[in-house]
C-alpha positions in Angstrom: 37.9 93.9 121.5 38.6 97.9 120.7 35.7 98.4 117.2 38.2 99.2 114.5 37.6 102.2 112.2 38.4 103.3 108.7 39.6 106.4 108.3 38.6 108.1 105.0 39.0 111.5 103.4 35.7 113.4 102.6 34.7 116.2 100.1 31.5 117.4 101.0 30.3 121.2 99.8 30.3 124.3 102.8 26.5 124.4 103.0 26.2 120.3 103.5 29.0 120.7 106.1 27.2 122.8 107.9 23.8 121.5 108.2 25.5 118.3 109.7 27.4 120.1 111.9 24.0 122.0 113.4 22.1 118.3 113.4 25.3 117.1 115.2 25.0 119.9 117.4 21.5 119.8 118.1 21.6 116.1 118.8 24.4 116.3 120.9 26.9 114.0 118.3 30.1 114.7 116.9 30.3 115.7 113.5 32.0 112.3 112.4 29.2 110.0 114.3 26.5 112.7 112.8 27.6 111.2 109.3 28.0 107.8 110.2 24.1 107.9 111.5 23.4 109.6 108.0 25.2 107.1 105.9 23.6 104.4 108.3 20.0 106.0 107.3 20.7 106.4 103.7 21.9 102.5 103.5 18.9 101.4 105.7 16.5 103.4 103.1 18.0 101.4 100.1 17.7 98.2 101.8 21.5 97.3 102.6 21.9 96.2 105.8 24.7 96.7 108.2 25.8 95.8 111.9 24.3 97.7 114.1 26.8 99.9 116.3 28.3 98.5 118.8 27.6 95.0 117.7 31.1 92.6 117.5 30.5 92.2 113.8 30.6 95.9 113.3 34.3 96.4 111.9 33.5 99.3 110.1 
């Protein structure tokens, strides 16, 4: 089964843009799975679990 994403617009400022872009970069990711891994991170931090990728109940 293909992992189904959701598409979403995102406003982020020109300086935060471009730090993700140079993490991306230096850890070999595209920009969008650079801020998936951040969001991932930020959720893990506050205690909200989710799937982890690549797992079947990861329909993000």
């Amino acid at each position: 089964m293909a992992r189904v994403r959701k598409p979403f617009l995102m406003r982020a400022s020109a300086g935060v843009m471009t730090a993700v872009e140079r993490l991306a970069a230096a850890e070999l990711r595209s920009v969008n799975a650079q801020v998936e891994i951040l969001l991932r991170e930020a959720l893990a931090r506050r205690g909200i679990s989710t799937p982890s990728p690549g797992d079947p109940d990861d329909q993000a």
